[in-house]
C-alpha positions in Angstrom: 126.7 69.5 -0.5 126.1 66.3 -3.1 126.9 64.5 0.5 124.3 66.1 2.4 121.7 65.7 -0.3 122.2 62.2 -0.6 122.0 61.1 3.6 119.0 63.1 3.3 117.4 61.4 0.8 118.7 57.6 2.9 117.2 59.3 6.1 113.8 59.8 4.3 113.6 56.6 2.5 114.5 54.8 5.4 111.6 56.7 7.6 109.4 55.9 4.9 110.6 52.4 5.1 109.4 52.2 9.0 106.5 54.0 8.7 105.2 51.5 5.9 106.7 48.4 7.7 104.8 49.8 11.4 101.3 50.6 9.1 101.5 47.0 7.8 102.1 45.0 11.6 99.3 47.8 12.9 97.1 46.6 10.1 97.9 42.6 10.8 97.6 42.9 14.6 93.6 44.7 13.8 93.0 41.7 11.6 94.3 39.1 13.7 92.1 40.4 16.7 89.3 40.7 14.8 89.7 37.1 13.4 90.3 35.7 17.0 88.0 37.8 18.2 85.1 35.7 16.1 86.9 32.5 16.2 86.4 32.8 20.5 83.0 34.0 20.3 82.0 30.8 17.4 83.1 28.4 19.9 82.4 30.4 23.3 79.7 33.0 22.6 78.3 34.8 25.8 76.0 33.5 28.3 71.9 35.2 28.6 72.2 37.9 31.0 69.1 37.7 32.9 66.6 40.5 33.0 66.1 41.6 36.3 63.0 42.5 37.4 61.9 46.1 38.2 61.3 46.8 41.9 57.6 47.6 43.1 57.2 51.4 43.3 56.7 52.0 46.7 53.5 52.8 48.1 52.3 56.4 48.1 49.3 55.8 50.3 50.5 57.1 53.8 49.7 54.8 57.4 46.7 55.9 59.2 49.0 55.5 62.6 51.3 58.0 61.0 48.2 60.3 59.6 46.9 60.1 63.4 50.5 61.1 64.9 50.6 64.2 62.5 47.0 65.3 63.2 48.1 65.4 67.0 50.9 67.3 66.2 49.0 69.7 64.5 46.4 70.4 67.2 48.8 70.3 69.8 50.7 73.2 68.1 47.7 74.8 67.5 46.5 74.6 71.3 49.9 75.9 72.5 49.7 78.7 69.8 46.3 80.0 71.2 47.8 80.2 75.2 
């Protein structure tokens, strides 16, 4: 049982071991890409997007042609309605 006991105890210290020794390369790799990360940008920082411009709205003042074709519509549907 004293057996047992003690590869339990290795087991866990040894798991604790990784977990530590995979916190400490997570933590190292975050740093290092954050250093890089400002190093790159120092020395190659992003070009000016440019603002685009916004469209014209378009225009909500209707053609007199098309005003003319729908009045003609209209009274000819009206003229075939009454025969």
């Amino acid at each position: 049982m004293a057996d047992l006991t003690q590869l339990v105890a290795q087991a866990a210290n040894i798991m604790a071991l990784g977990m530590i020794i995979v916190f400490c390369f997570l933590t190292f790799l975050i740093l290092c890409v954050n250093v890089m990360s400002k190093v790159i940008s120092q020395y190659f920082p992003d070009a000016p997007v440019p603002v685009k411009s916004k469209p014209a709205p378009p225009s909500t003042a209707t053609s007199p042609v098309v005003l003319a074709a729908v009045a003609a519509a209209v009274q000819q549907h009206r003229n075939q309605a009454k025969a």
